[in-house]
C-alpha positions as CSV (number, residue, x, y, z in Angstrom):
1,X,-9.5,5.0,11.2
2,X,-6.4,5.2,9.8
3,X,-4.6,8.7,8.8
4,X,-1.6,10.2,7.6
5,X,0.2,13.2,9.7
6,X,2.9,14.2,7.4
7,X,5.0,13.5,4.5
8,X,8.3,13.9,3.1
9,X,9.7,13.5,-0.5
10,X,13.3,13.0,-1.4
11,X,13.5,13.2,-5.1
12,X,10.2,11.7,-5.9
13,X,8.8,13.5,-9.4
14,X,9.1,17.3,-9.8
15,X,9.9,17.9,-5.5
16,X,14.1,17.7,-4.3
17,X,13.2,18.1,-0.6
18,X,10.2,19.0,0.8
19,X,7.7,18.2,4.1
20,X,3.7,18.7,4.3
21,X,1.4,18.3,7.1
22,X,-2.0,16.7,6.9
23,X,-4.0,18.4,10.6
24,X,-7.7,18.2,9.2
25,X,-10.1,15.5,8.0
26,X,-9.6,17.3,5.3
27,X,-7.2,18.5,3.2
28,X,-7.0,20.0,0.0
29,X,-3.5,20.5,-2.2
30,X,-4.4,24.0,-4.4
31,X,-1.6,25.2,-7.2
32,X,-1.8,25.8,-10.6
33,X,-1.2,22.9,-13.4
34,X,2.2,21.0,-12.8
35,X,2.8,22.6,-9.6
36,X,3.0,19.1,-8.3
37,X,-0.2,18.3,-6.7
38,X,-1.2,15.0,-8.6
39,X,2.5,14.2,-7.4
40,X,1.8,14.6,-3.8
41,X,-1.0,12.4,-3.7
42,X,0.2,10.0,-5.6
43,X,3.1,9.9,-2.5
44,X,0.3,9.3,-0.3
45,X,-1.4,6.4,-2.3
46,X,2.7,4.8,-2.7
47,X,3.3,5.0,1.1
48,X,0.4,2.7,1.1
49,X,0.9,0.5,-1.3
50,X,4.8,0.7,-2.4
51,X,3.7,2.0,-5.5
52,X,2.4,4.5,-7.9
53,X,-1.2,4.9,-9.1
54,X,-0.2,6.6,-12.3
55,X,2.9,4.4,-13.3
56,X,3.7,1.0,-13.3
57,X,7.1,1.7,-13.8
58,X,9.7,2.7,-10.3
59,X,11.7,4.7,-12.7
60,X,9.3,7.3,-13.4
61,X,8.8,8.4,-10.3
62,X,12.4,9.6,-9.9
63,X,13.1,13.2,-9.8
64,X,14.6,14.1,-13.4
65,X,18.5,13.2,-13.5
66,X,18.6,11.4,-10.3
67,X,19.0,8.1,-9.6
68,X,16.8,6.8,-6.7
69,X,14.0,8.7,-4.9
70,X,12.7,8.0,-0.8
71,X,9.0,8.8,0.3
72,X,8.4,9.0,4.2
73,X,5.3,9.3,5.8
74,X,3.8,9.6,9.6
75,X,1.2,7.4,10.1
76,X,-1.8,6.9,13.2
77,X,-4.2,4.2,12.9
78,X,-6.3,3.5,16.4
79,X,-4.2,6.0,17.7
80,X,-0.8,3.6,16.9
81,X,2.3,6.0,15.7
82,X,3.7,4.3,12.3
83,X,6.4,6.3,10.3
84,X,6.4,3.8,7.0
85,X,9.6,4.8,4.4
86,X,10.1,3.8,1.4
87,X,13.3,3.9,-0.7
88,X,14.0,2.9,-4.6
89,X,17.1,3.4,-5.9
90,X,18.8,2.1,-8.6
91,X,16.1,-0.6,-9.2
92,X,16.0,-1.9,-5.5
93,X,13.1,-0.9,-3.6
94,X,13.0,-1.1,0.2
95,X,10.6,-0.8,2.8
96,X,10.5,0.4,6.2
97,X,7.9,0.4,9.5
98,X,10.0,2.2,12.5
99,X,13.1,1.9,10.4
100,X,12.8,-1.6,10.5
101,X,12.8,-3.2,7.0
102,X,9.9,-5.4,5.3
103,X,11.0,-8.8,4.2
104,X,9.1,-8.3,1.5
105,X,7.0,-5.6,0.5
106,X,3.7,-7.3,0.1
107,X,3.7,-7.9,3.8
108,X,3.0,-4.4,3.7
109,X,-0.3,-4.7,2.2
110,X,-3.3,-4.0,3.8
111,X,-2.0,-2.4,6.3
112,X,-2.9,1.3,5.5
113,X,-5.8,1.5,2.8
114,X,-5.9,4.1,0.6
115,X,-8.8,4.4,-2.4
116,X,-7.9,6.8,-5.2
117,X,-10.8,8.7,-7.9
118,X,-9.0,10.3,-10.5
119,X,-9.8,11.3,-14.6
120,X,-8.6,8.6,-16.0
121,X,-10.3,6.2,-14.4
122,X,-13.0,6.3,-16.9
123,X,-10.6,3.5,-18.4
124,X,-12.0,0.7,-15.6
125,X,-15.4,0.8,-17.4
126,X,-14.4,1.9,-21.1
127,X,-11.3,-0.2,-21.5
128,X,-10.1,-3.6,-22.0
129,X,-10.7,-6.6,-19.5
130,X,-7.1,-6.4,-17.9
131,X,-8.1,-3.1,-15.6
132,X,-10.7,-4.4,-14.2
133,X,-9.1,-7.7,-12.7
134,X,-6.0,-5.4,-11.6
135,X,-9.1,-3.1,-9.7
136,X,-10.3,-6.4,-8.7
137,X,-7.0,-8.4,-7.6
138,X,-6.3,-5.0,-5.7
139,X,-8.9,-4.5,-3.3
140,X,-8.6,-8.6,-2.5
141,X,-5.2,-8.5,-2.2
142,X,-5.4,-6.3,0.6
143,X,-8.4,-8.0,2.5
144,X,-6.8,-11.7,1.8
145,X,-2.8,-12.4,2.4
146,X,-3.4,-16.1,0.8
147,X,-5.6,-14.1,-2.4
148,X,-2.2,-12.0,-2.6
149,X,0.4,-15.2,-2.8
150,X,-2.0,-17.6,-4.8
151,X,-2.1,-14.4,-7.3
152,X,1.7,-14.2,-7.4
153,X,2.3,-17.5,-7.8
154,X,-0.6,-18.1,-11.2
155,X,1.1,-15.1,-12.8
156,X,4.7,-16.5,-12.3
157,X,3.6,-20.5,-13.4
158,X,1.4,-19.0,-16.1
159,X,4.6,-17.7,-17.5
160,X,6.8,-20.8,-16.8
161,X,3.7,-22.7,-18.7
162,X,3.6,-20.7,-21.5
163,X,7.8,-20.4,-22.1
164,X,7.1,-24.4,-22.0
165,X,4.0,-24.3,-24.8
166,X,6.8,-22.1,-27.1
167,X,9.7,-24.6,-26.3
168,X,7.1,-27.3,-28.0
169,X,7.2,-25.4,-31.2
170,X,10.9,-26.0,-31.6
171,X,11.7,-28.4,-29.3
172,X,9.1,-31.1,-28.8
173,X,9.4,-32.9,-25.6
174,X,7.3,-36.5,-24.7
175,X,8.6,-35.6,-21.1
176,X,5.1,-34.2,-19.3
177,X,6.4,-34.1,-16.0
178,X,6.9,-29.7,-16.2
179,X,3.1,-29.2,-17.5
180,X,1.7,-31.7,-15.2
181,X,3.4,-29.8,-12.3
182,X,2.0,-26.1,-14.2
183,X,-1.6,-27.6,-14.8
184,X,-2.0,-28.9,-10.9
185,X,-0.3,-25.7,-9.4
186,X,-2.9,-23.2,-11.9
187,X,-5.6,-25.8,-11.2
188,X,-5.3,-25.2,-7.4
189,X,-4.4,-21.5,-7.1
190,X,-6.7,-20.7,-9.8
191,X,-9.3,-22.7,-8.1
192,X,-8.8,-20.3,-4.8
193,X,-8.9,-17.0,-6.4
194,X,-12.2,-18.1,-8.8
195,X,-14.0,-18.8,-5.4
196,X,-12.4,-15.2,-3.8
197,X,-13.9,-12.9,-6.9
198,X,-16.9,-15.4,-7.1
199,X,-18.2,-14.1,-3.9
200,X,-16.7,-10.8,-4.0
201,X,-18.9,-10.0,-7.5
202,X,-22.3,-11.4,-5.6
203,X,-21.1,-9.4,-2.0
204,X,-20.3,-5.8,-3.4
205,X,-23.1,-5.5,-5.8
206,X,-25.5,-4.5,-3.2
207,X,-23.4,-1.9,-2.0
208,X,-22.3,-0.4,-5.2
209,X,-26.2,-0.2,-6.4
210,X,-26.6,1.6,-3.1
211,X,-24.0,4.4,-3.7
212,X,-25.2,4.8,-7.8
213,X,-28.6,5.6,-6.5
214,X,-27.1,8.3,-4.4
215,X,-25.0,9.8,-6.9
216,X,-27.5,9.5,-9.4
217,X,-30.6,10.1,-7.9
218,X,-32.4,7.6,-10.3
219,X,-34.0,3.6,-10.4
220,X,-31.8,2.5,-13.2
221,X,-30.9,-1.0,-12.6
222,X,-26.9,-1.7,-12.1
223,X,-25.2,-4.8,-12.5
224,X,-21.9,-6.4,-12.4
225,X,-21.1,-9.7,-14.2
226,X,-18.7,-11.4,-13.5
227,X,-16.8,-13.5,-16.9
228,X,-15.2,-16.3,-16.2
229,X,-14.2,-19.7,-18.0
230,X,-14.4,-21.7,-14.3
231,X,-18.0,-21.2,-14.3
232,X,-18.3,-24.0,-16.9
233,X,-16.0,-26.1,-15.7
234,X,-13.1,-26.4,-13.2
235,X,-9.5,-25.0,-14.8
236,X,-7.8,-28.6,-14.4
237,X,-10.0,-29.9,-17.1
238,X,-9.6,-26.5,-19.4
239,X,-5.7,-27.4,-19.5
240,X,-6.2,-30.9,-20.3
241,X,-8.6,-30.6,-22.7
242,X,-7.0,-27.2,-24.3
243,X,-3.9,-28.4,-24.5
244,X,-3.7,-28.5,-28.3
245,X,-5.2,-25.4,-28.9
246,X,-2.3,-23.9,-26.6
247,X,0.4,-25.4,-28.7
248,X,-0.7,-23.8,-31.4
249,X,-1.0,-20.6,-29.8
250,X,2.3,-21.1,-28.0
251,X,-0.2,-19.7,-24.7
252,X,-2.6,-20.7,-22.3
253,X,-6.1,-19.8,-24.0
254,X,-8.0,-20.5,-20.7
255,X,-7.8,-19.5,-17.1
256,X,-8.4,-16.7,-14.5
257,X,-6.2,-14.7,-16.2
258,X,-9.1,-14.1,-19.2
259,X,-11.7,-13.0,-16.3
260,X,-13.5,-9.9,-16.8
261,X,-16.6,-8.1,-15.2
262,X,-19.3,-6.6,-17.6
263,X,-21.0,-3.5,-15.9
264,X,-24.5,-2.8,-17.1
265,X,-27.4,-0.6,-16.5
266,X,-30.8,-1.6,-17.1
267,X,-29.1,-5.0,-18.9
268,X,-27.1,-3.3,-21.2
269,X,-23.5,-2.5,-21.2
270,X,-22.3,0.9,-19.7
271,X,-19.1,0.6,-21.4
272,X,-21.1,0.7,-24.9
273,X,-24.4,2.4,-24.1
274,X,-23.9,4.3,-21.1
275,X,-24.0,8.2,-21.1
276,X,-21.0,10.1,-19.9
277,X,-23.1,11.2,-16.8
278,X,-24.0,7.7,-16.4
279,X,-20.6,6.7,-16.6
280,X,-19.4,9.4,-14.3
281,X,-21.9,8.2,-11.3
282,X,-21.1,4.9,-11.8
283,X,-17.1,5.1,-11.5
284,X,-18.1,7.3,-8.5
285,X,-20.2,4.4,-7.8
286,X,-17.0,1.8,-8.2
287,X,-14.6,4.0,-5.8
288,X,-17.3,4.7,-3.1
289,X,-18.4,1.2,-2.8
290,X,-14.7,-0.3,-2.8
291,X,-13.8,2.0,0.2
292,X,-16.9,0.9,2.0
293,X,-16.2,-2.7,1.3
294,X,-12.2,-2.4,1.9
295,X,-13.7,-0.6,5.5
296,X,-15.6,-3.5,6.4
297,X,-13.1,-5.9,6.1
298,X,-10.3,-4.1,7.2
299,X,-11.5,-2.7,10.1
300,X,-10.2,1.1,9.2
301,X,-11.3,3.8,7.2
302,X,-9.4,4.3,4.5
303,X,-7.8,7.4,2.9
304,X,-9.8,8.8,0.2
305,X,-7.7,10.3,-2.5
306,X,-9.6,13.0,-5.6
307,X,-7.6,14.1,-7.9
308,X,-9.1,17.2,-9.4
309,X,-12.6,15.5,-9.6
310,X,-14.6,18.3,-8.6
311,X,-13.3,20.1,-12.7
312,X,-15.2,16.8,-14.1
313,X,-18.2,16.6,-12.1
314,X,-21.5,18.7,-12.9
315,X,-23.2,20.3,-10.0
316,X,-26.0,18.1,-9.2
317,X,-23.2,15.3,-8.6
318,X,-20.5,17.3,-7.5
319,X,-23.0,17.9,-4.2
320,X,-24.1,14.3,-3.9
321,X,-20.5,13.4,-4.2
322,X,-19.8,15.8,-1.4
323,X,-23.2,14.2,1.1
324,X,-21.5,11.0,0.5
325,X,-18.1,11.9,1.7
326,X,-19.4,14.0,4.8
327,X,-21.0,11.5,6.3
328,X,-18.7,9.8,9.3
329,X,-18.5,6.5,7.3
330,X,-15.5,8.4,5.5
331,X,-12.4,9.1,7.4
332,X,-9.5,11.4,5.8
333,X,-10.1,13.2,2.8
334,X,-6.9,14.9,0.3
335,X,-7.8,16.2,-2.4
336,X,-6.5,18.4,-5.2
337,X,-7.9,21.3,-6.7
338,X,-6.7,24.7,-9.0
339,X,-9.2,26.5,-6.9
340,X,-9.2,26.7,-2.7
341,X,-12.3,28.7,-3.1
342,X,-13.9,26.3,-4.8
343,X,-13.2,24.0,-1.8
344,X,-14.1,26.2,0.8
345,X,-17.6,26.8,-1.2
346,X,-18.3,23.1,-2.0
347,X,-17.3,21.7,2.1
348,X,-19.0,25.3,3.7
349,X,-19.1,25.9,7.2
350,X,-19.5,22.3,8.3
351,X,-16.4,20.9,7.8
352,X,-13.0,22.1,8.6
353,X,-10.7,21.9,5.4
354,X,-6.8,22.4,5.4
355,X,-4.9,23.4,2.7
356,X,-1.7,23.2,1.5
357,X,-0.9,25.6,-1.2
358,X,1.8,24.9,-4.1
359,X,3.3,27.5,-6.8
């Protein structure tokens, strides 16, 4: 199991200087709206993955008017003391274990796991196709170093191919050496990570039907198809024969970057037919499932992270939600919440819950 101990934030969002402990299983940040409790456990989830959850942008995790922030957190996993900093200023971001510095920051991945449910995730079901490979490409990334660079590099050559395809509309070039290179290097790592989400689609079904049945208490049929171009045909042959069409659209039309997952009940798209309860139990569904999968591979529990899920949830799944994450097969818990006595009420006697308390 892995857990955090403590954390302290230098300039990160609305806190200057400040420390917190984390001495239960679990551990619940209380404090009215904007009192910075979303902010704290996104500090959690960026110790863990050098980044935020609710930005993709560095900058906007910087305290107002400053220039750089620095998170620090005490780690244990199988009783191993980790204290894991990171720093960003001034669009450099650095990364320590024991004060000494990654070489990169994706050789921190996987390393601590964290899995975060918060309200807008109702986007992975209801939005567009690019969430759900980001959701995806996340939780492989962290089982799978190789997934993690064969990623990288597709994103970076899909860019270098498509800068070529708008050169040709000003600037046509006989030479085919550059797109030969692009096609064979897309061919292969595109070939690698088709094959990764192939069998992680067929793999995590089971266990994501397992935890909907749970939160919903009902026989409706899940499913999760997987989209993708490669199952017709391998991607070498897509960029040969596509290659006019991509001209003209100055862009590669086909690849693993157009991959998408269609979640259904009973056979027919949540994302269009699916009740908001149904919906609900099946993000739940999503989170649960990827921190039992993430668990299995990784070999530690990871941290479970709800931000002020127990305002969205009804009652009836609000205390399935709750059998779920009792059970030992979850490790830490931090949640946040406007109400402690809501807490205290919803864990009762059983479980021990800390609290840290903002104003």
């Amino acid at each position: 199991m892995a857990t955090i101990k403590s954390i302290t934030l230098v300039q990160f969002r609305n806190y200057t200087s400040s420390g917190f402990g984390f001495d239960r299983q679990v551990t619940c940040i209380t404090g009215p709206n904007g009192s910075g409790k979303t902010n704290l456990l996104d500090a959690v989830y960026y110790l863990c993955y050098t980044k935020s959850y609710f930005s993709a942008y560095q900058q906007n995790s910087v305290q107002k008017g400053m220039d750089g922030f620095r998170v620090e957190g005490t780690f244990y996993k199988n009783d191993r003391k980790e204290i894991i900093s990171c720093k960003w200023k001034q669009g450099k971001k650095e990364i320590f274990a024991d004060g000494a510095l990654y070489e990169k920051p994706t050789d921190h991945i996987g390393k601590y796991a964290a899995v975060m449910i918060a309200p807008d995730d109702m986007e992975l079901i209801n939005d567009g196709s690019e969430l759900r490979r980001k959701w995806v490409d996340g939780i492989l990334s962290q089982t799978d170093t190789h997934y993690l660079e064969c990623l990288m590099r597709y994103q970076r050559v899909l860019l270098q191919r498509n800068a070529w395809l708008k050169l040709q509309a000003t600037n046509p070039s006989t030479h085919s050496a550059e797109l030969e290179f692009y096609n064979a290097q897309l061919a292969a790592d595109g070939g690698y990570i088709y094959n990764k989400r192939k069998a992680f689609s067929t793999e995590f079904l089971p266990v994501l039907q397992k935890f909907y049945n749970e939160l919903s208490s009902s026989k409706e049929y899940i499913n999760v198809v997987y989209q993708s171009d490669m199952h017709r045909q391998p991607l070498a042959q897509w960029l040969k024969d596509g290659l006019q069409n991509d001209l003209r659209m100055q862009r590669t039309l086909r690849g693993i970057h157009k991959d998408d997952w269609e979640f259904t009940l009973n056979d027919t798209p949540i994302k269009n037919y699916g009740s908001q309860g149904q919906k609900k139990s099946f993000l739940f569904a999503l989170k649960l499932a990827q921190h039992a999968y993430l668990c299995q591979l990784l070999h530690h529990k990871p941290i479970l992270l709800l931000d002020d899920v127990f305002e969205k949830l009804d009652q009836d799944r609000m205390e399935a939600l709750l059998r779920i994450i009792r059970t030992d097969n979850f490790g830490q818990v931090i949640l946040t919440d406007t109400h402690a006595a809501r807490v205290k009420a919803a864990f009762g006697e059983g479980v021990e819950v800390g609290f840290i308390e903002l104003s």
